[in-house]
N, C-alpha and C positions, 0 to 999 in steps of 0.2 A: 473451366473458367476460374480467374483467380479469385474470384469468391469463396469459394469451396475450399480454399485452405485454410477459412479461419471461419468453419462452421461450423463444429463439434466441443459440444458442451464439455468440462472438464469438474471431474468429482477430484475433492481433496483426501487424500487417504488418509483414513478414521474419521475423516470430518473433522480433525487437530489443528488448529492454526494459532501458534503462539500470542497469547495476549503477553507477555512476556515478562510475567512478574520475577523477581529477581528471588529464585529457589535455586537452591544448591547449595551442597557440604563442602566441607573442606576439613583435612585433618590439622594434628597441633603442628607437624612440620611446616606447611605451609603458611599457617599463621604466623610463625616467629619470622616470617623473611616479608612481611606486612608491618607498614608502620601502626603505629597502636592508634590512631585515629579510626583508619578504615579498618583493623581486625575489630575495632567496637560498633562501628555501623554494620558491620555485616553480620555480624553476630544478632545483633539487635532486629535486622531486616528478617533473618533465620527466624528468629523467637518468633517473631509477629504472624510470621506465614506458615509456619507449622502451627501455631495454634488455631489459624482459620482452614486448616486442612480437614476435610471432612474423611476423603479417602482418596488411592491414589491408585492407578491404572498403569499398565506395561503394554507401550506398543509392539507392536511386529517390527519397525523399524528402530527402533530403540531407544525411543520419546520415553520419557516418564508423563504422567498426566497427574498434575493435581489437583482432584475436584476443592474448590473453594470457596467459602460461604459468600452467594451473593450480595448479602449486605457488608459483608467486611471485604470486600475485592479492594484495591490500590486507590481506587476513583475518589475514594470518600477522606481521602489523606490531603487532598488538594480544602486549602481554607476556603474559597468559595463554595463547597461542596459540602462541606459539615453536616450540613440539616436537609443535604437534598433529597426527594422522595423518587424511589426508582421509578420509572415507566416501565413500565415492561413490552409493550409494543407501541406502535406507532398508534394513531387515533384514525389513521384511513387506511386502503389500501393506495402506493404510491405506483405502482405499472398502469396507469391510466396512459394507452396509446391514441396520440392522433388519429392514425389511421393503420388498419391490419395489412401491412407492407407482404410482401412475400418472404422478408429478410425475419420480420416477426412471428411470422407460421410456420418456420421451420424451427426456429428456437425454441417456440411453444411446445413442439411435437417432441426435442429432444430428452431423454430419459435417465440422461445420466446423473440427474441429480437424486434420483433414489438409487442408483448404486452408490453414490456416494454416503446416504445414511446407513446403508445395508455392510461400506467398511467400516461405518465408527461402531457399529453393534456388533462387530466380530473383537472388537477389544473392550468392550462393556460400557460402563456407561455411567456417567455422572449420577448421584442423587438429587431429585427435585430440589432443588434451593440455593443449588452449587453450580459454578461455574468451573470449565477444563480448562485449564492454565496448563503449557509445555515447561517442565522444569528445565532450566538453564545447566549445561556444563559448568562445574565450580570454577574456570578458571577463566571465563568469558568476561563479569560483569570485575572482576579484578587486575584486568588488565588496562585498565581507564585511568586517567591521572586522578580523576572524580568520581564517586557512585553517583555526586548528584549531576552527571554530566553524562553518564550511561545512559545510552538509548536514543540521546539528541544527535541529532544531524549538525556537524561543522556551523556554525553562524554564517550566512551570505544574504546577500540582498538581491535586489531583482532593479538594476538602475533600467534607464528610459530607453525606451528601444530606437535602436536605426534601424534603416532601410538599406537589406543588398539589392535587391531588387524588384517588382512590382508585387511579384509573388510570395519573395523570402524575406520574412526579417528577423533582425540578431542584435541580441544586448551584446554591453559587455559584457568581457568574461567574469562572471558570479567565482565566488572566490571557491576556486578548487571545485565547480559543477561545472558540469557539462549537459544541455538538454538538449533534445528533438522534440516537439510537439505540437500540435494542432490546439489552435485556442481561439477563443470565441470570444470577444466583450463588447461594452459598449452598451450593455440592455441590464438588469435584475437577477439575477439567476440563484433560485432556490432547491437547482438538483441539476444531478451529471451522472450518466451512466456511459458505460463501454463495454465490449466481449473484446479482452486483450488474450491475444494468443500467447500460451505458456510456453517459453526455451528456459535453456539453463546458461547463458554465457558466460563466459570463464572474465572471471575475476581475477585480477596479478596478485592482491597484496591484500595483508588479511584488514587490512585499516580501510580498504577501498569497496567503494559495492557498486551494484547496479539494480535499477526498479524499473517497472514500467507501471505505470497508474492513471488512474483518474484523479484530477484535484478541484476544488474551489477555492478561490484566491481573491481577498479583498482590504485592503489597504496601502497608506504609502510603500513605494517599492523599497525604503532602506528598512522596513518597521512591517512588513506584511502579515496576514494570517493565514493559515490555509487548513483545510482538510483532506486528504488522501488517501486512498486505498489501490492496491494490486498485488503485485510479487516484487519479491524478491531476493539476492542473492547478497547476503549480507554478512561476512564473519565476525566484524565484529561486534556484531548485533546477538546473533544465531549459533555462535560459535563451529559454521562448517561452511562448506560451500552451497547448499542443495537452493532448491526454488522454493518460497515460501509464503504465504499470505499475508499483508501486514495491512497495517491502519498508520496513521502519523498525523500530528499536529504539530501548531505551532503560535503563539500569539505576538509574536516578537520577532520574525525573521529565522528564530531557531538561536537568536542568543542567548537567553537564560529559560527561555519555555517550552514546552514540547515536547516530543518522543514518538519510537515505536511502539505501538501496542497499548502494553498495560508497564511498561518499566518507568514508568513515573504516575503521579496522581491526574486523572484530567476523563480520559475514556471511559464510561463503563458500558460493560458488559453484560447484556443480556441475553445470548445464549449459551443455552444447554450442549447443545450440539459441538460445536466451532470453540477450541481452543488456536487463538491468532497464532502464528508462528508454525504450525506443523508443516511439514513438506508437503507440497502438492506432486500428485499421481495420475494418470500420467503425464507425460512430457514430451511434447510436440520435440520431434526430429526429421532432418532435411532428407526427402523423397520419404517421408515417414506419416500416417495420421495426424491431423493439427491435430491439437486442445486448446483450450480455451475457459476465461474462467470471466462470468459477467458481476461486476461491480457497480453498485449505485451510492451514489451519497445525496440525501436528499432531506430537505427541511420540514418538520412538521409544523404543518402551520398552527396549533393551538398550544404547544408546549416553547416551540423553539428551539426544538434540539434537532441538531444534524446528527441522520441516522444512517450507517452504513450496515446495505445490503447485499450478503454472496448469493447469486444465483438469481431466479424470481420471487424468491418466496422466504431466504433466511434470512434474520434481521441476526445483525453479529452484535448492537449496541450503538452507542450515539457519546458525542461529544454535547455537553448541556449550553448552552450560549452564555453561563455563568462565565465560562477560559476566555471571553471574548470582548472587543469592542466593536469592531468593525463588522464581526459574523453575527454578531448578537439582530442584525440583520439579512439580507441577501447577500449573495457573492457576486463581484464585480467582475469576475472573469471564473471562465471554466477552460480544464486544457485534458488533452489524452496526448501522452505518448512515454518517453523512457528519461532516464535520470542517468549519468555516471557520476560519483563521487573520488575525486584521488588529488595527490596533493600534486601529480606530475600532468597538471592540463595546462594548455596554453602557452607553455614553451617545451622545447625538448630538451630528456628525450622523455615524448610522450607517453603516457601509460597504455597497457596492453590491455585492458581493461574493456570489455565488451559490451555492446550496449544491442539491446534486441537478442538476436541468436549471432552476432559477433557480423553480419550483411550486411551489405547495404540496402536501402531497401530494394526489394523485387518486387513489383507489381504481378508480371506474370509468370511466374511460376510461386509464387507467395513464401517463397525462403526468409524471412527475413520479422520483423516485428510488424505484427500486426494489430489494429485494432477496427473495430466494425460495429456496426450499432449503435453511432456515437448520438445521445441524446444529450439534451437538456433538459430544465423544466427553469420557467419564469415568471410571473406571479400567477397564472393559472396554474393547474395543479394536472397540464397536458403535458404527457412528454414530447418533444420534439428534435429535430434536428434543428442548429443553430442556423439560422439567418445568415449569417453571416463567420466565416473560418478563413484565419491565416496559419503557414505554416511558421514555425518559429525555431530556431535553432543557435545555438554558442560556435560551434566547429564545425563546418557542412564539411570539411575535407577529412574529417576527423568517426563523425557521425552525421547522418544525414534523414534528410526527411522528405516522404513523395504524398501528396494528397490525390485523391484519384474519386471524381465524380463524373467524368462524362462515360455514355454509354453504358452505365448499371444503374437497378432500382437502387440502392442505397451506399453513401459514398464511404471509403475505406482508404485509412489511413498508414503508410508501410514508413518507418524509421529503423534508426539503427546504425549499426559499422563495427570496425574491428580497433577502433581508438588505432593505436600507433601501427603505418603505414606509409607507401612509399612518397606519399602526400599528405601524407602527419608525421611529420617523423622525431 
């Protein structure tokens, strides 16, 4: 059944996922070919985070890990943030199901989330007070016109949607994005979860990426906010090709606010376990094992912070509703599904650029991106599935998108494509 391709829980290898604070050397050759602006912020950036370095770990894959004092993490550089006092966990627990589905008791049963702690303790392990941070290759966050522009996502808006037809609807083209996803609004929404299946699609150009995530989204469409979590394939974020865990924000559409992870002030981070950015292991391939990696972002109601969780049980840290206007309450819409980023969308020749595992979607044989378990939560604090889901998408001939809820307990969402093809061309 095509369920069963997107049913296996997915551990992150070491439990590493880049919050992505901007670490990394460089010698004197490469600084003299830096204008003397940026060889003084990065230098500066250097000082600050090696002196909050507690200690530093060596992956199997070739991560550096540097544990970092949780009060001094990036978060607290943001001015609304100055005097914040950390949380350290939520004030409930937020997996409150409606009802024990058969889709929920299989997930519950699955175990892959202690192999996943059992690899972060084969490369040791942070000290209590410190947070894993993935050091950056030197030559990543220096390839930006801006450091203070490293880590944001391109500026775009989300204009007023039309109608292709009963089922599908399509904005304009968002500048230089491309999306597929299922989205919900029209109600209050204070959480969004999914089990997004992991691929690795090939990316053309190192300035271009692709994700797939969970978001909440609430303001005008030129001026939006959001918060997000999934994978992704990012170079010039991550500086490689591989599949990686991230976080993102934005209180401005992603023009002057925002980022991945931790490469600017705004997130913090409270686990131990989970540095943002590390490769995820393993990797769903075609006639191969799915994986799969489940994401919540969810509001506490007595604080106010939007809190993203890996798996059932790991809180990775929260976004404080200080970065916000619009979030500083619920979210106006929630969406699952994939993202492409390039500068060649929309007209040809289009980028090659893959979105999902590079499919269209497949319902039955499940090749393709996946997502399942898709919840919500709205001012009760039940998860549920939305009321109400449209499919929505920028280029159906380009990347596409299939909802599928008749004839199964729980419905599932398949997107995706190969961006440039004989019908994108």
């Amino acid at each position: 059944m095509a369920g069963s391709f997107c049913s296996r829980g997915l551990p992150l290898e070491g439990m590493v996922i880049l919050l992505g604070i901007i670490i990394f050397g460089f010698g004197i050759g490469e600084c003299n070919l830096m204008p003397g602006k940026k060889i003084w912020e990065v230098r500066e950036k250097i000082k600050h985070l090696k002196s909050n370095t507690v200690s530093r770990l060596q992956r199997g894959d070739g991560d550096i890990i540097d544990c970092i004092d949780i009060y001094k993490q990036p978060a607290f550089d943001h001015p609304a943030l100055r005097n914040h006092t950390i949380q350290m966990a939520p004030s409930y627990d937020p997996n409150i199901e409606e009802t024990a589905t058969k889709a929920n008791r299989l997930q519950n049963q699955d175990s892959s989330m202690s192999l996943a702690s059992r690899l972060w303790q084969k490369s040791g392990s942070c000290p209590k007070g410190t947070i894993p941070v993935r050091r950056l290759p030197q030559e990543v966050p220096l390839k930006t016109n801006s450091l203070e522009d490293y880590g944001r996502k391109k500026p775009s808006s989300s204009p007023p949607l039309t109608r292709i037809n009963k089922d599908i609807r399509s904005n304009l083209q968002q500048s230089n994005r491309s999306v597929a996803i299922l989205l919900t609004e029209g109600y209050s929404y204070s959480g969004v979860k999914g089990d997004i299946k992991v691929w690795n699609p090939h990316v053309e150009s190192d300035d271009e990426y692709s994700t797939s995530q969970v978001s909440l989204k609430s303001g005008p469409y030129y001026d939006f906010e959001s918060v997000e979590a999934g994978w992704a394939v990012n170079p010039s974020v991550y500086g490689d090709r591989k599949t990686r865990l991230f976080v993102y924000w934005t209180a401005d559409a992603s023009k002057k606010t925002g980022c991945f992870d931790l490469t600017c002030p705004g997130f913090v981070q409270t686990s131990s376990e989970i540095a943002l950015g590390a490769a995820i292991y393993p990797l769903s391939v075609p006639s191969g094992l799915p994986y799969q990696i489940t994401l919540f972002i969810f509001k506490d109601p007595n604080t106010g912070n939007w809190w993203a969780q890996y798996g059932e049980k790991i809180n990775l840290g929260y976004w404080p509703p200080d970065l916000f206007a619009w979030l500083r309450g619920n979210a106006e819409a929630a969406e699952w599904g994939g993202e492409v980023y390039s500068s060649k969308l929309g007209h040809p020749p289009h980028t090659k650029t893959a979105m999902g595992n590079g499919q269209f979607p497949d319902y039955v044989s499940g090749n393709s991106g996946c997502i399942k378990r898709m919840r919500i939560r709205e001012n009760s604090l039940v998860l549920k599935f939305p009321e109400w889901v449209s499919t929505f998408l920028d280029e159906y001939r380009c990347y596409d998108a299939e909802y599928i809820a008749d004839y199964i307990e729980d419905p599932e969402f398949y997107y995706g494509g190969p961006g440039q093809n004989p019908l994108c061309p």
